[in-house]
C-alpha positions as CSV (number, residue, x, y, z in Angstrom):
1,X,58.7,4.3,-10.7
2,X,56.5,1.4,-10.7
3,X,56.3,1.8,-6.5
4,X,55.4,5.8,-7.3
5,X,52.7,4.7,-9.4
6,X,51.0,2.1,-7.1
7,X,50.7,3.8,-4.5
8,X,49.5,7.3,-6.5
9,X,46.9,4.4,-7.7
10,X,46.2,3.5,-4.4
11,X,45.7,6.7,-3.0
12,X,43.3,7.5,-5.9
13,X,41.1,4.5,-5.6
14,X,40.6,5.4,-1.9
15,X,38.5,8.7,-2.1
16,X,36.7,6.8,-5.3
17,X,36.3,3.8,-2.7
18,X,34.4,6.7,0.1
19,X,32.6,7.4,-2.7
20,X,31.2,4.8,-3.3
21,X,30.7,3.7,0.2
22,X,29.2,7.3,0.8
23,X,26.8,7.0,-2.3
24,X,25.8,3.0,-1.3
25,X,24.5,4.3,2.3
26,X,22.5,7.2,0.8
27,X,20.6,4.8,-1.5
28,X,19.5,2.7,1.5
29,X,19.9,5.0,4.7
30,X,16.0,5.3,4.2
31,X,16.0,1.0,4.8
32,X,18.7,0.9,7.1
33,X,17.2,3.9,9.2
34,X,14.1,2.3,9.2
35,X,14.7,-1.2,9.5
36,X,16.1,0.0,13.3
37,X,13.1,0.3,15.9
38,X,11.3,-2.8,14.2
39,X,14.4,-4.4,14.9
40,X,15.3,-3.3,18.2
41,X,11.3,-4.6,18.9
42,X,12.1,-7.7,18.0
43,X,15.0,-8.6,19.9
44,X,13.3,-7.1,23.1
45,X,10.3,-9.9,22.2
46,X,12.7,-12.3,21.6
47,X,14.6,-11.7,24.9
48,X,11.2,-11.4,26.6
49,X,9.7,-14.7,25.3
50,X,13.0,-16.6,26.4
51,X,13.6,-15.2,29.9
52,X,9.7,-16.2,30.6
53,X,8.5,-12.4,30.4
54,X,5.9,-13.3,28.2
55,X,4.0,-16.6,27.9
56,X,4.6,-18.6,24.9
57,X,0.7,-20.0,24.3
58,X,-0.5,-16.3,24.2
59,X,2.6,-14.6,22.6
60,X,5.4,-16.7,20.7
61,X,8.6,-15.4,20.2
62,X,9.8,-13.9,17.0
63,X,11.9,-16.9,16.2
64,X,9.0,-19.5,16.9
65,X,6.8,-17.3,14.0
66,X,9.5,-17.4,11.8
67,X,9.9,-20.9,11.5
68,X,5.9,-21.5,11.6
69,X,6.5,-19.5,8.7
70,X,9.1,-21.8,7.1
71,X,7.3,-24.8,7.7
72,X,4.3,-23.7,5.4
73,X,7.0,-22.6,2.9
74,X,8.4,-26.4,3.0
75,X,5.0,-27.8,2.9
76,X,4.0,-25.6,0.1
77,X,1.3,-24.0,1.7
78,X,2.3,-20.4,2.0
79,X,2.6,-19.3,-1.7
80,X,-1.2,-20.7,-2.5
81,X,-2.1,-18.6,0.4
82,X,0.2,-15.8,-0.2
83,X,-1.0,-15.9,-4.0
84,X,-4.5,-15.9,-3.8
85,X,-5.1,-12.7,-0.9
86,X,-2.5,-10.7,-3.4
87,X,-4.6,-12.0,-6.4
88,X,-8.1,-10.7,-4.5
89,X,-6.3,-7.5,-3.3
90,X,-4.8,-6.5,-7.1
91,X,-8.0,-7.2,-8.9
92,X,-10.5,-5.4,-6.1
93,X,-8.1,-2.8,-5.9
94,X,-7.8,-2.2,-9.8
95,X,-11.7,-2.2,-10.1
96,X,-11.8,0.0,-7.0
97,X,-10.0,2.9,-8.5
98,X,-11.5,2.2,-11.6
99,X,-14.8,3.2,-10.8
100,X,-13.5,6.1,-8.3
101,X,-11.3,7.4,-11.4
102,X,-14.2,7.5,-13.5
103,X,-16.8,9.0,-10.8
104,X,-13.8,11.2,-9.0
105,X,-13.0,12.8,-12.2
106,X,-16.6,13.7,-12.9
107,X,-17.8,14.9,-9.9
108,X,-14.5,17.2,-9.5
109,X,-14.6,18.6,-12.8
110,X,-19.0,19.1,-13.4
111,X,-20.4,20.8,-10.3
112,X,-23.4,19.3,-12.0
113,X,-22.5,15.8,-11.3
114,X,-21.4,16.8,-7.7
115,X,-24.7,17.9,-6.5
116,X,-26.1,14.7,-8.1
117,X,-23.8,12.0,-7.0
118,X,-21.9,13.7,-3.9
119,X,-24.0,13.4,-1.4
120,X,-25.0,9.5,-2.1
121,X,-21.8,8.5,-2.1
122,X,-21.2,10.3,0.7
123,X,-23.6,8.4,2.6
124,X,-22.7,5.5,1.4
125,X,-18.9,5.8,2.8
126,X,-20.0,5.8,6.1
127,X,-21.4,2.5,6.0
128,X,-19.1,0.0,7.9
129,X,-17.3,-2.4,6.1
130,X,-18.6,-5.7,8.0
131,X,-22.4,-3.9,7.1
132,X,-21.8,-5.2,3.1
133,X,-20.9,-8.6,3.9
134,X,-24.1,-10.6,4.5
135,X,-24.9,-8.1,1.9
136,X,-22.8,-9.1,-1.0
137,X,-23.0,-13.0,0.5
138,X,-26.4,-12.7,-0.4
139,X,-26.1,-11.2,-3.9
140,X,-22.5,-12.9,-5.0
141,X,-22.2,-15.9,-2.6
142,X,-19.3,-16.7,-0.8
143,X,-16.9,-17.1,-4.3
144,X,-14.5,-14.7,-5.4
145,X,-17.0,-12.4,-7.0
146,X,-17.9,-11.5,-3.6
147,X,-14.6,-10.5,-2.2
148,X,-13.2,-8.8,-4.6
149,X,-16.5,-6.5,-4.7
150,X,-16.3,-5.8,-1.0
151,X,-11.9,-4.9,-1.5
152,X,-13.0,-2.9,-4.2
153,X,-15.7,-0.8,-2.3
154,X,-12.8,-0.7,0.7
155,X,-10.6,1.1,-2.3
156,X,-13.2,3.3,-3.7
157,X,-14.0,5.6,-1.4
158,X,-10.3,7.1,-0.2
159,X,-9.6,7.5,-3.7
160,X,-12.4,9.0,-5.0
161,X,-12.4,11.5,-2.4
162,X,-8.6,12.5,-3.4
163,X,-9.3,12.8,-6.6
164,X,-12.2,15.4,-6.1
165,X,-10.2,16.9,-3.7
166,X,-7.3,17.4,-6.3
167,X,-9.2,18.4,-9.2
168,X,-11.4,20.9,-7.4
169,X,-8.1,22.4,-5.3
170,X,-6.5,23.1,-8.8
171,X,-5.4,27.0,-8.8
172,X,-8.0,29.2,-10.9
173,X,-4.7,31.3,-12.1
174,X,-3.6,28.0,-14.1
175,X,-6.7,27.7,-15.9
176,X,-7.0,31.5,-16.4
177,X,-3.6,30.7,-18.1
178,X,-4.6,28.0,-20.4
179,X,-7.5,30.2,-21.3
180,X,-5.5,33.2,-22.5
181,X,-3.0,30.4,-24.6
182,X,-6.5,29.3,-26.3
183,X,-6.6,25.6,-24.5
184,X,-9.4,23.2,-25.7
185,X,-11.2,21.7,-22.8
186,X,-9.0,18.6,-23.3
187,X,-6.3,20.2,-23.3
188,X,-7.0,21.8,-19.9
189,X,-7.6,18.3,-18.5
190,X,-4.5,17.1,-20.0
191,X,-1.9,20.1,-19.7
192,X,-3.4,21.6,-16.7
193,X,-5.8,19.5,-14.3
194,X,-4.1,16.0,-14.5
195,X,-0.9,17.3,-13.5
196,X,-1.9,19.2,-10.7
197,X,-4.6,17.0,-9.4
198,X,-1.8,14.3,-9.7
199,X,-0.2,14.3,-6.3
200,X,-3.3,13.8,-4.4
201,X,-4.0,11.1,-6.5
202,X,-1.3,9.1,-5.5
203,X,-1.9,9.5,-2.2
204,X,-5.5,8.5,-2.7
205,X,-3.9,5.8,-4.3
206,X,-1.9,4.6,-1.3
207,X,-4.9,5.0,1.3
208,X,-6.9,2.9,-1.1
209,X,-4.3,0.0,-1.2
210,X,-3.7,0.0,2.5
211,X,-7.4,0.0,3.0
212,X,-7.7,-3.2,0.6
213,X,-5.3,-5.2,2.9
214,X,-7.7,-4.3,5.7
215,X,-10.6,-5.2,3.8
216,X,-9.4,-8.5,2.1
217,X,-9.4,-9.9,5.9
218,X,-12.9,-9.2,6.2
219,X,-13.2,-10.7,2.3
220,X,-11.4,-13.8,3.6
221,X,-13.5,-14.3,6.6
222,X,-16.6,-15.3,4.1
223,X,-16.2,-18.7,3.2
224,X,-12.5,-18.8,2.2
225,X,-10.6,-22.2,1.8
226,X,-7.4,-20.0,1.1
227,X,-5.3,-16.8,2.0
228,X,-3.7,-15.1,4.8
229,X,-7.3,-13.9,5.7
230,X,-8.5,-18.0,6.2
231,X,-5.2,-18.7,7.8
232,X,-6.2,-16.3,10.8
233,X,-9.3,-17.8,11.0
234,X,-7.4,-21.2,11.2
235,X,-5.2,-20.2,13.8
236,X,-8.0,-18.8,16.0
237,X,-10.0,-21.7,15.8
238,X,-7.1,-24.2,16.2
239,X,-5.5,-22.2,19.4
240,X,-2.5,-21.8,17.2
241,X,-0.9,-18.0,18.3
242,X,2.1,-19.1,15.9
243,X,-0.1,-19.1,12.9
244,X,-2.8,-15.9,13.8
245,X,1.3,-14.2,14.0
246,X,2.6,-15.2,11.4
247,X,-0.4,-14.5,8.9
248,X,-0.4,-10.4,10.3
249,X,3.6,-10.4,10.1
250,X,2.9,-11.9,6.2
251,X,-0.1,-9.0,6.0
252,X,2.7,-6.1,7.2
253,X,5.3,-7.2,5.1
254,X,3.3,-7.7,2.0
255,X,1.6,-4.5,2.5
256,X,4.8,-2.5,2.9
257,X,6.1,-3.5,0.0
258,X,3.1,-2.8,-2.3
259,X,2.8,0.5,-0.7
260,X,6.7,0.6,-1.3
261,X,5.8,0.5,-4.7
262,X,3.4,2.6,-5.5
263,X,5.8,5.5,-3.3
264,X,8.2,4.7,-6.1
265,X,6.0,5.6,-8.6
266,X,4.8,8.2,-6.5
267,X,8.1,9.8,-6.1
268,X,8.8,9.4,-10.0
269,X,5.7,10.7,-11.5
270,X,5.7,13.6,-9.2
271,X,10.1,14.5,-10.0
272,X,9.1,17.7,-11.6
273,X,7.7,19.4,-8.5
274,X,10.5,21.3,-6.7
275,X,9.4,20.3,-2.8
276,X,11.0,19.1,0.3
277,X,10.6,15.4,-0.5
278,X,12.5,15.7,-4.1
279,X,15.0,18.0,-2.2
280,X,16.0,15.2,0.4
């Protein structure tokens, strides 16, 4: 009997087992799928850099980066750097949409206020980035005040345009609705326009983020002592190929997680909707 039962245990614990195999790869076939070209990429640059395919001065390989990447880890160099360009990104990005939450939502909702501002801001998001730095150098000087202010106009402008975009694409039927169930104003903005303006939000959110990494280099280039931004310059002006590598490989994987992140929140938020990406 006590055989019987062991192996009637056994065979139980086996589907459980593919279960739970099953379930484990689901969570992470997004990470494992992904994780394959980039990969695959690397052990072609590896292979590459060894065999002599690819000169070393002008192109290390990956494994030459990742321990120029260790060695400011041992000296205890990287986290200062690491700390301060994520310190300059959070807090430009955090004024950024700030300011486009509070403009966005005004011009979408008053057509008043979008005749009035619009067009100004408008033309000032096609000013190049580089155009505000001697700008704000002047103004701010070369401190932090300075580069957060120029990450925080790089955040601005992709989010304030999502979020006029998703308050005025709202449908008329839904408001006809909350007129006919007596809604207050607020209680349109609340019940009706947040939720619906709400997906392009978040994606204005996630342009705006990505578009803070790619300004914080430019922030960095003014006068920095510290960063990822100031380590490029470093490694540009000491001929080190190693370093300039290493700081964009730190800039991509940073990135990806933020932007990680904020999908996360993205995908949470926005459970309710019944579309392909919730269905997946």
């Amino acid at each position: 009997m006590s055989g019987r039962s062991e192996t009637i245990n056994v065979r139980m614990e086996k589907p459980k087992r593919q279960r739970i195999s099953k379930f484990t790869y689901k969570k992470n076939e997004k990470w494992i799928l992904g994780s394959i070209i980039p990969l695959f990429l690397l052990l072609v640059w590896e292979i590459a850099g060894r065999a002599g395919v690819i000169e070393a001065h002008l192109l290390p390989a990956p494994t030459k980066i990742v321990q120029e990447i260790f060695e400011m880890g041992a000296a205890g160099t990287l986290l200062g750097h690491v700390g301060t360009t994520l310190y300059r990104v959070a807090v430009g990005f955090l004024l950024g949409t700030l300011a486009a939450v509070l403009l966005g939502s005004a011009v979408g909702y008053f057509s008043v206020m979008e005749k009035l501002m619009d067009p100004l801001v408008q033309a000032f998001r096609s000013i190049p980035s580089l155009a505000w730095v001697p700008l704000f150098i002047l103004w701010m000087g070369i401190g932090e005040s300075s580069k957060v202010t120029l990450i925080a106009v790089g955040v601005f402008f992709p989010v304030y345009l999502n979020i006029v975009s998703g308050i005025q694409g709202v449908d008329r039927k839904l408001i006809e609705v909350g007129k006919i169930y007596g809604f207050t104003s607020a209680e349109t903005l609340r019940k009706i326009i947040l939720p619906a303006s709400l997906p392009s939000f978040l994606v204005g959110l996630r342009s705006g983020l990505g578009l803070g990494w790619m300004f914080v280099v430019a922030a960095e280039i003014m006068g920095a002592s510290k960063g990822l931004g100031y380590l490029l310059v470093v490694g540009q002006n000491t001929y080190s190929p190693e370093l300039v590598i290493a700081s964009i490989f730190l800039f991509a994987i940073i990135g990806k997680i933020t932007d990680s992140l904020l999908k996360g929140l993205e995908k949470k938020s926005l459970s309710w909707q019944d579309s392909l990406s919730n269905q997946r």
